[in-house]
N, C-alpha and C positions, 0 to 999 in steps of 0.2 A: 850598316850605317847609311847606306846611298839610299836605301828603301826608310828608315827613319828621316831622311832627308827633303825628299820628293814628297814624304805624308805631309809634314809640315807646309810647305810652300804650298800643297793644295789646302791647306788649314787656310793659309793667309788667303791663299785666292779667293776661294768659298767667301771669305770674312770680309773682302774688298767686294766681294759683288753682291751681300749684302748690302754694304754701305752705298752702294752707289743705286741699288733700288729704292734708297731711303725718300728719296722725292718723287718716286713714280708713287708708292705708298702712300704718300702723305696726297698728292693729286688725285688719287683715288676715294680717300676720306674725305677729304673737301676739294671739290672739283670745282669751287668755282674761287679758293683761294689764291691763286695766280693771277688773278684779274684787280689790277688797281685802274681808278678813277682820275680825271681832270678836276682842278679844283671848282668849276665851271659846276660838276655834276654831286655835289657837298653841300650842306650846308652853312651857312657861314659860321658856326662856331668852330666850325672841323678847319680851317682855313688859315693857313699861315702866310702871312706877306712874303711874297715874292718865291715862296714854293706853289707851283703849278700844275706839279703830277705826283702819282705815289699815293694816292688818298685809298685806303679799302672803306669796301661796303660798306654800309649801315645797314642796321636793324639783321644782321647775321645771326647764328646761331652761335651760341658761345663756345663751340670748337672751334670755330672759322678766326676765333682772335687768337683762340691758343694754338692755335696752327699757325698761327700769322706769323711766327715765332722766328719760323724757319724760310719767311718769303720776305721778296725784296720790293718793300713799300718806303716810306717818308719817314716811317718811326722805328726802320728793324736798326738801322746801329744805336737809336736813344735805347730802344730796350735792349741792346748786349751789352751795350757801356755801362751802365749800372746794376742788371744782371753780373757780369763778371766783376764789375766791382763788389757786390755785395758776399760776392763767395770769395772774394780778397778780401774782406775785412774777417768772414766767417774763418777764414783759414789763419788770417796772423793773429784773430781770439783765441783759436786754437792754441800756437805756439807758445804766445803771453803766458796761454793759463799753465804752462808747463813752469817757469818758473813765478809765476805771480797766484798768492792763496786769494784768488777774488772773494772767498766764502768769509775766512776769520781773519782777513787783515783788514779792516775798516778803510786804512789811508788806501787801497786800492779800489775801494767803491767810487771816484768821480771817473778814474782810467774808465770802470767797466760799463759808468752812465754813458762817457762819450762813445765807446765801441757799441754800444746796441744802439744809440742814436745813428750811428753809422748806419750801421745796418737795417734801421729801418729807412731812414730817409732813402736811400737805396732801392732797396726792396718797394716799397710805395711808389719810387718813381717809374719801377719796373711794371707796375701795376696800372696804375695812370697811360702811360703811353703804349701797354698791349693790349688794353681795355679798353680805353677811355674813350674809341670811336664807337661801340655800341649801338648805343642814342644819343643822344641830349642828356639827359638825368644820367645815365652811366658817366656820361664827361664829364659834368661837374662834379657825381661823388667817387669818383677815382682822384681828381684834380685836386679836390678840396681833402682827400687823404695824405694827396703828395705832398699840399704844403702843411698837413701836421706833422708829416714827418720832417719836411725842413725844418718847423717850431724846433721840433727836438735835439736838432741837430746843433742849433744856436746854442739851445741851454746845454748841450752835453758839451758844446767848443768851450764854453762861459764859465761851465765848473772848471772843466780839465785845467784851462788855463789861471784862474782863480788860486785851483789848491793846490798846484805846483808849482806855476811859474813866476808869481807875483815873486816880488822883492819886500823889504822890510818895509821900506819909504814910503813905497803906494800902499801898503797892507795897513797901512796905520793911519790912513785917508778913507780909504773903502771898507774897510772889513765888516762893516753893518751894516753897509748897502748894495755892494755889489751885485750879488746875488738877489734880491728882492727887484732890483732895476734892471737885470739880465732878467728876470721872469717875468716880467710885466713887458719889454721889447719885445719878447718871442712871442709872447700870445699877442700882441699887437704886428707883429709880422704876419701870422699866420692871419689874422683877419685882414690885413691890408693885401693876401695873396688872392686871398679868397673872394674880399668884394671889389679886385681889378678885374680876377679872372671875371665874375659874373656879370660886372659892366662892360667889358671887353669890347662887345659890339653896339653898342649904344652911345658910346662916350668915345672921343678921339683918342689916335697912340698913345698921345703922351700922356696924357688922363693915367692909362690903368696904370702906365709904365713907372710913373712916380709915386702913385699910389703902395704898386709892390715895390720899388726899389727904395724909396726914402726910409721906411720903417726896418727895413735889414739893412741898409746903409749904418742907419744908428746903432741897430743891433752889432754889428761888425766891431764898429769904433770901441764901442763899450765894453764886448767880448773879448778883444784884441787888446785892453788898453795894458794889460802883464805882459805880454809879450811886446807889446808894441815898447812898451818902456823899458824892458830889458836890453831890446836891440838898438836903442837910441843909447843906453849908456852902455851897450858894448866896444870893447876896444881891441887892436887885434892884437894885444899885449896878453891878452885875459884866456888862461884856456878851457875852454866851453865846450866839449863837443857838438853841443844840444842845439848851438847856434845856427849851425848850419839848418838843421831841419825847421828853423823857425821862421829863417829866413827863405827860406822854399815854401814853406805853408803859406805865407803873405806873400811872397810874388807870385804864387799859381793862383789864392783867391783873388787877387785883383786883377789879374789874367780873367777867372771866370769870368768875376763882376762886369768886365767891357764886352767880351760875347754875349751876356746873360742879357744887356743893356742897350747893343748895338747890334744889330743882324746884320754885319757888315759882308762879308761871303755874298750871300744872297741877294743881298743889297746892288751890289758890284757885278753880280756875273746873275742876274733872275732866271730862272729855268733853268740853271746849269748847277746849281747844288739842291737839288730835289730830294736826291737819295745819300750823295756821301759828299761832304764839306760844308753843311749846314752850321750857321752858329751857337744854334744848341747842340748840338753834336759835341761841339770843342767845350761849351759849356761842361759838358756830361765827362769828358774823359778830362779837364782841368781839374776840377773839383773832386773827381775820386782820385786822381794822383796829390792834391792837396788834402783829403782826409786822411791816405793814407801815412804821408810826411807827419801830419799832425797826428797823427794815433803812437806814430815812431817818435815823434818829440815828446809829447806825454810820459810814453815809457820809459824815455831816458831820465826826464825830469824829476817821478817816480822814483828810479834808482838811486840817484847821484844827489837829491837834494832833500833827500828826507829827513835830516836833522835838522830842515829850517823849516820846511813845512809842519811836521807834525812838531814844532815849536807856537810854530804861527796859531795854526788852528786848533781849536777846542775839541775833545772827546767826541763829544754833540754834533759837532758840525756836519758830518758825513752822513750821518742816520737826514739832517735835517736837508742836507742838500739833495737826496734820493726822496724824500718827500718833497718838494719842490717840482723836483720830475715830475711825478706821478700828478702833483696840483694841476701843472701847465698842459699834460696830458688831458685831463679832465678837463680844463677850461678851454683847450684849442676845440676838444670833443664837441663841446655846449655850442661855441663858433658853428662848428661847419653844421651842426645841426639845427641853425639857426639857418645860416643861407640857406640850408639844402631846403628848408620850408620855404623860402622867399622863393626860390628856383620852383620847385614844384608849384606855388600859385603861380608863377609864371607861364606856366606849359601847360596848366590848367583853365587860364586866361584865354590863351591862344587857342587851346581845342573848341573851348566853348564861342570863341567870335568869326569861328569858319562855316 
């Protein structure tokens, strides 16, 4: 037994001093990964107000970003925050599908649009900010990914809450337009993300700032207006479970909304949240704590209210709202591949007047 005992413990030891070789390793693969930048030695698209240090390379090898993974620059908690957020939405679709037939029950097709929209807005932003320093053209076509996948995420909050959470009252005002005005805001978000980001350096703060904020602003309102109207005629007479989680989904996004909007942190203490208290930071872990609330109130809504919902809504509807998706998909597509041609005569501009 003692000699079964002592093998083990050398199992673990062996196993711990693997792990801790794990960054001599990765410093030997890319050996010049450890090394970040003054924003001073970047150029100005890479450049966040009032972050000062933390920038890696430019023009690297595309190992040196997917290594970057694991070192300590300006963007490694954006890329964990929604990195581990995206394998939390991966993990509670898993659970879902255990009791929810997402294949042959129809009224479960807007749950399954909002969960993949999760996941991808996610996943995209994980992409963006482990990439997106490259070049120039890698920064805008990671960036302008990131915000189709935000598109998505609007129109996948816009169904969910549409075909679950609506009441009789508002459903008998919107039911023929909701949906068509939630899809025409997201693709109008997504261009509004896309031609701030690309004016960013050309046009003052506030320029790109309302440019992308005003257009999800609206989106929000209009996405939100089921929920929103449920919680204003909620009483604490009424018993709701769901409520609870609705009302956490709208305090955490308006939470986001003021870091997304205000780089307050940073603001306040310059140079001193570089790497960890950034207000995109808080942005990133608001908003995946608020997708997930909302993916949980969906589900309950889902359960507990489906003799008013599939009352509400038409056979049709669901096939029609999952085509919708796929339209906004298409048209955010057409979007960024519209800048991304503006962007490139841009850089083409520039080579040729040097």
């Amino acid at each position: 037994m003692a000699t079964i005992v002592m093998e083990r413990i050398g199992r673990v030891f062996i196993s711990l001093q693997q792990i801790r070789a794990v960054p001599r390793m990765l410093t030997e693969a890319a050996p010049s990964m450890l090394g970040t930048v003054r924003d001073a030695e970047v150029p100005p698209f890479l450049r966040e107000r009032y972050i000062y240090t933390g920038y890696r390379l430019l023009n690297q090898k595309w190992c040196y970003y997917f290594l970057s993974l694991f070192q300590r620059h300006n963007e490694t908690i954006n890329v964990w925050s929604h990195l581990l957020a995206s394998l939390a939405f991966l993990v509670k679709f898993w659970h879902l599908a255990k009791t929810v037939d997402f294949v042959s029950d129809h009224h479960s097709w807007p749950l399954l649009v909002l969960i993949l929209s999760s996941v991808t807005y996610s996943a995209f932003s994980v992409a963006a900010h482990l990439l997106g320093g490259k070049s120039e053209l890698c920064h805008y076509t990671f960036f302008f990914l990131d915000y189709v996948g935000v598109a998505q995420y609007q129109y996948g909050s816009a169904v969910g809450h549409f075909y679950y959470a609506v009441d009789e009252s508002l459903y008998r005002y919107v039911h023929g337009i909701f949906m068509p005005i939630a899809t025409v805001l997201c693709c109008l978000s997504c261009l509004g993300y896309c031609y701030g980001k690309y004016c960013n350096h050309s046009q003052q703060t506030w320029v790109h700032k309302v440019v992308q904020v005003v257009p999800s602003a609206l989106a929000f309102i209009w996405d939100s207006s089921p929920v929103t109207k449920r919680l204003i005629s909620w009483s604490t007479a009424s018993n709701d479970p769901v409520i609870i989680y609705h009302f956490g989904q709208v305090g955490l996004f308006l939470s986001c909304a003021f870091f997304f909007t205000f780089p307050l942190p940073e603001r306040c203490f310059p140079g001193r949240c570089d790497f960890v208290g950034q207000s995109h930071q808080m942005f990133h872990v608001l908003i995946s704590c608020c997708t997930l609330c909302q993916i949980h109130a969906t589900y309950l809504d889902f359960m507990d209210r489906r003799n008013l919902y599939s009352r509400l809504h038409q056979s049709g509807d669901t096939a029609l709202f999952v085509g919708l998706y796929l339209v906004t998909l298409v048209i955010c597509a057409v979007m960024v591949a519209f800048m991304l041609r503006k962007v490139r005569l841009g850089l083409d501009f520039k080579v040729k007047s040097k």
